[in-house]
N, C-alpha and C positions, 0 to 999 in steps of 0.2 A: 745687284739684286734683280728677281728673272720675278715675272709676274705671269701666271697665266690669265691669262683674259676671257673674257666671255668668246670673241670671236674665234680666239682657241678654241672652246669647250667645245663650240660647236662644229668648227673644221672638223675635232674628232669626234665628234659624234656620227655627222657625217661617214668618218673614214671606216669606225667600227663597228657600229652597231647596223644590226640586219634591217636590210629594204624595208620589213611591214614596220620598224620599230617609230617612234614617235619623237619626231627632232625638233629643238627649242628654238631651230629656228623659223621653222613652219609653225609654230605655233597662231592658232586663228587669234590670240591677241586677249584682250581684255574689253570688258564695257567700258570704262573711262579709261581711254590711251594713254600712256605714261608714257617718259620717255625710258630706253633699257640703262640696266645699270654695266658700266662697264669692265666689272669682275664675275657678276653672277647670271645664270643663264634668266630665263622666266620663270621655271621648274626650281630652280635654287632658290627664287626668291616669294613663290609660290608657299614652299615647304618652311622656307623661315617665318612668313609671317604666319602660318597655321602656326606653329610651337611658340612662337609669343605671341598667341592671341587667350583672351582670358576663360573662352570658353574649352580650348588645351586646355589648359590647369584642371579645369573646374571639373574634365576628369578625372583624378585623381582620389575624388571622394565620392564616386558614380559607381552605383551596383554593377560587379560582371552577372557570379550568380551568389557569393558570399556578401553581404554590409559588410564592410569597409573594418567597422568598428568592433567585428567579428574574431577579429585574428590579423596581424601584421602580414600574413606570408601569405591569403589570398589575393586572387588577382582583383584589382579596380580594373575601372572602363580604362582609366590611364595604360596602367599595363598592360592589358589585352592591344591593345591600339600599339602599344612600341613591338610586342610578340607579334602582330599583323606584319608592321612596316618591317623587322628583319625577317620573315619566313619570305615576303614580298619582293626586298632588296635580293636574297637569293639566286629569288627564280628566274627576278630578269637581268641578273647578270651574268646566270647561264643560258640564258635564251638569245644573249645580248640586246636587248630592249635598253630601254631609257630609266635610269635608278632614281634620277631623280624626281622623275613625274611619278613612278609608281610608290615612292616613298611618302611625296605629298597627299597623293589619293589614299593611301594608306592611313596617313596621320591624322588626315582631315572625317574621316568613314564617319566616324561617331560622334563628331561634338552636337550634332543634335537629339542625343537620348537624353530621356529625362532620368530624375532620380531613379530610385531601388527599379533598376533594369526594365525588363521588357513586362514588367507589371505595370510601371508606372507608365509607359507605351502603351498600353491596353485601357487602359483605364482613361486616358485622354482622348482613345483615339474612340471609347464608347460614347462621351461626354459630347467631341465635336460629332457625333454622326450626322446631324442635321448639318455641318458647315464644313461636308467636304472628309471629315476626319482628320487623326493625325498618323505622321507616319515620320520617323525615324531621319529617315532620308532625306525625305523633303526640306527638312526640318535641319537638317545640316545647310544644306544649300541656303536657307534663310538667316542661319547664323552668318556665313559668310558672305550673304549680298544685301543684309539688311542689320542684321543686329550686332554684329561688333561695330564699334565707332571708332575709330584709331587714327581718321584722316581726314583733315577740314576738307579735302578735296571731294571725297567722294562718301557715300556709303561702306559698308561693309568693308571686305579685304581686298575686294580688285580682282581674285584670282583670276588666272587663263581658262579660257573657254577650256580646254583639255581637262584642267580638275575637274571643274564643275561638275562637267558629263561623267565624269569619275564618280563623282553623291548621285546623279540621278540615276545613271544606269547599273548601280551597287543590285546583284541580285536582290528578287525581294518576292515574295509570294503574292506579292499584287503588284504588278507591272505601272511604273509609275509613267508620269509625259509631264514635259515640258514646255511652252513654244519656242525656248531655246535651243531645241536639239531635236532629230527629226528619228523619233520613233522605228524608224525601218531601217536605221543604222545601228551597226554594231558598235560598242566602246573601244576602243587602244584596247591593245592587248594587254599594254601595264594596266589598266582599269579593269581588266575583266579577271584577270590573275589575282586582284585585289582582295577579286571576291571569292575565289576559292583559297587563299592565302588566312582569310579571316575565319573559313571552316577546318582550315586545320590548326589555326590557332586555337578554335575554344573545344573542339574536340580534347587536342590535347592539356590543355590546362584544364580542363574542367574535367575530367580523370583525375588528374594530379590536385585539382581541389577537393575533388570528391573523396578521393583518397585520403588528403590529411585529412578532413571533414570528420573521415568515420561516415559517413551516410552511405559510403559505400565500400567493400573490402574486395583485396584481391582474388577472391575465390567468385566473386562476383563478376567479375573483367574475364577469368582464365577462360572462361567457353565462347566469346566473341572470335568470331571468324578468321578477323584480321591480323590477330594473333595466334590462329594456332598451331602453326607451325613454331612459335617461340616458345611456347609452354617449357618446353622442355630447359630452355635456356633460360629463360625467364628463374624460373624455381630449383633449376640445377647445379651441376659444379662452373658447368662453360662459365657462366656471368660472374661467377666471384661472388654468387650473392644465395648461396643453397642455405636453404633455412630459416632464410633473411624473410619477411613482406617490413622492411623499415623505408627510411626515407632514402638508401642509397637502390634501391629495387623500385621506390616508386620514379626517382631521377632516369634511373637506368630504362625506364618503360616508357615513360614520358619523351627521353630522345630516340627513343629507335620509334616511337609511331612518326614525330616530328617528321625522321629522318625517313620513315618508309612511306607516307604521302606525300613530301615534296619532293622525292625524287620518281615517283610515281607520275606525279602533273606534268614535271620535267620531259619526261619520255614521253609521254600519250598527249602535249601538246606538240611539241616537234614532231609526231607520225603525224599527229593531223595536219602542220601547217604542210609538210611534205605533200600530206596526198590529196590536199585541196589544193595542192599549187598554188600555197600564196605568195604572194612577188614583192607585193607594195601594202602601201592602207589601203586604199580604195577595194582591195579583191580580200583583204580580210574585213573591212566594213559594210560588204555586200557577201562575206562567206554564209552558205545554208545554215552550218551549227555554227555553235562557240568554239574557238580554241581551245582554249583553256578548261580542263578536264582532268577528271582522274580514267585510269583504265576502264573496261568494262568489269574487271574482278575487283578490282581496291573498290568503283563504283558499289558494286553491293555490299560488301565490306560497311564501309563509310554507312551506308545507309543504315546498316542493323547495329552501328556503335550510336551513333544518333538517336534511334529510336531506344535503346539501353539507357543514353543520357537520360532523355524526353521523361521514359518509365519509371527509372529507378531514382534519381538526383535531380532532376525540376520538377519532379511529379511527387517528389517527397514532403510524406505531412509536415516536418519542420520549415521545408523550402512554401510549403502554401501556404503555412500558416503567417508566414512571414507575407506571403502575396497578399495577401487578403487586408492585412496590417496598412500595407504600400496603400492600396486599393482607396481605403478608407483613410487616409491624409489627404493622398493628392483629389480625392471628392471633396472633401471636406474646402483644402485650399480655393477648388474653380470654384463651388458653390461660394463661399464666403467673397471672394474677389465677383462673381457675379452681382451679389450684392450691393456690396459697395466696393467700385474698381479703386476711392479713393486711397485705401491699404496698401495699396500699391506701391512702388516708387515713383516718386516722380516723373521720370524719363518713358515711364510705361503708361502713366497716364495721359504725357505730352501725343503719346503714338495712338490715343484712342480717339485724337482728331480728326486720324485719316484709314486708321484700320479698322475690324468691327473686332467689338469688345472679346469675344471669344479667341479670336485669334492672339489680342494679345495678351489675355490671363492665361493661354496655352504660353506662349514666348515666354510671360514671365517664371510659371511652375516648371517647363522642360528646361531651362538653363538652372535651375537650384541645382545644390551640389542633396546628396541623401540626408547630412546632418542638419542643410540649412533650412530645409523645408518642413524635415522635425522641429527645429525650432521657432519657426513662423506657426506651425499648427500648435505648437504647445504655446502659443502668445494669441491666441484665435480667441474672442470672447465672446 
């Protein structure tokens, strides 16, 4: 019997993967030094303890933009997070980058949101304004260097300095810092891919949700940019599907956008690493832009299917009405836990010895799962 070994994995990684890409064995290491295991790379064993860690799961019943308990076939934060990591796996095994670091950063993106979506993100991040705010991000990184418990040795998961920077430098409309990571550096290119990997996953599923939905029909989609040279094909004989708007027309729509933005970033990031002359890390982590990119056409494209999302499907009175619902739990929950922190569990009251009370009635509401935090409010007296 033939065993591949870690020192393997890494020789080829070495052998195949392109100069800028990110190798396990360069890896800048962890905060508490382990010794390596001798089948799996850092990145392999990175990505395993994210999917057995309990804040994983606890996606599963985590708003994308449907509850959960809505319908079987819309996406959870769980799905959306697996849809990330294979659009992700893709990209950097056509770019030849490192699969398994951008899988980790992938799978890792989101286990700091809190319930019913990016409501329940707002709504904390109103509550903390005086202490800093909360943010998604940050808040991953916390799961993994403080609040999961899985090892008498240390805190949190251990992960490598390379994820990490993967949660921190996750695009974000407010530019987060560190003191672990030095602000004027760019991410690995599997980290920055992550993050346009995660906008063509909810673009596309959240179509395809909106669609089965009903809050949005295909006569509403047919005048977006990005499609319109498909029209014809879309609603014609070409596709197999003339006459058709069911679920094999909204399948058939949902893989050709899939398949027409990630082969889009494919292109328009290899012209760029070309014409920045990147060689190594170091010349794409001091590069002017980002690699990782859509064209200048799919760019505008992308933008006007987004703001269609934004207007017509999150900005829907059924979808706010539901916000507003979120809004008014997860208040309900900090206020009452301000109150008395003793409702709490135990382990979160152990932590208010050394953290301030806000941060951790945040810790404890952003890890509920959507059901379980209805049910602590419906037990609120």
């Amino acid at each position: 019997m033939i065993l591949i070994s870690r020192a393997d994995i890494e020789l080829r990684e070495r052998e195949v993967l392109a100069p800028y890409a990110t190798l396990s064995f360069d890896s800048r290491g962890r905060i508490y030094p382990q010794t390596e295991h001798p089948l799996r790379t850092v990145f392999q064993r990175d990505r395993d303890r994210i999917v057995h860690s309990t804040a994983f799961r606890r996606m599963e019943y985590k708003t994308q933009v449907f509850l959960p308990h809505e319908g079987d076939h819309f996406r959870t934060r769980l799905t959306h997070t697996i849809e990330v990591a294979q659009i992700s796996r893709t990209l950097a095994r056509n770019l030849c980058l490192n699969e398994d670091l951008i899988e980790a950063v992938a799978l890792v993106h989101d286990v700091g949101h809190t319930p019913f979506g990016h409501s329940g993100e707002d709504i904390l991040n109103e509550l903390l304004a005086d202490s800093g705010g909360f943010n998604h991000n940050l808040q991953s990184l916390r799961v993994v260097d403080v609040l999961e418990q899985r090892y008498p040795e240390h805190p949190g998961l251990n992960l490598s300095y390379e994820v990490r920077e993967g949660i921190v430098k996750h695009e974000t409309s407010v530019p987060l810092t560190h003191p672990d990571f030095d602000p004027k550096q760019r991410p690995s290119l599997e980290a920055s891919l992550v993050d346009i990997a995660d906008e063509i996953a909810y673009n596309a599923h959240d179509i395809d949700d909106g669609l089965r939905s009903g809050l949005i029909t295909f006569d509403d989609i047919t005048g977006l940019s990005i499609w319109a040279d498909q029209c014809d094909l879309l609603l014609g004989d070409e596709s197999g599907l003339a006459g058709s708007a069911g679920d094999q027309t909204r399948y058939w729509l949902v893989r050709w956008l899939i398949d027409r933005m990630t082969t889009d970033v494919l292109i328009e990031t290899q012209r760029r690493i070309d014409a920045y002359g990147i060689v190594d890390i170091d010349s794409l982590r001091t590069a002017p832009e980002r690699m990782s990119a859509y064209s200048e056409e799919l760019s505008t494209q992308v933008k006007e299917l987004k703001e269609f999302l934004r207007d017509r499907l999150y900005h829907h009175p059924r979808l706010l009405e539901r916000a507003e619902r979120a809004k008014k739990v997860v208040r309900a929950l900090f206020q009452r836990f301000m109150e008395d922190p003793s409702l709490m569990p135990e382990r979160f009251q152990k932590m208010l010895l050394a953290e301030k009370k806000e941060t951790v009635i945040a810790d404890y509401i952003a890890g509920m799962t959507d059901r379980y935090a209805e049910r602590v409010y419906g037990g609120l007296s």
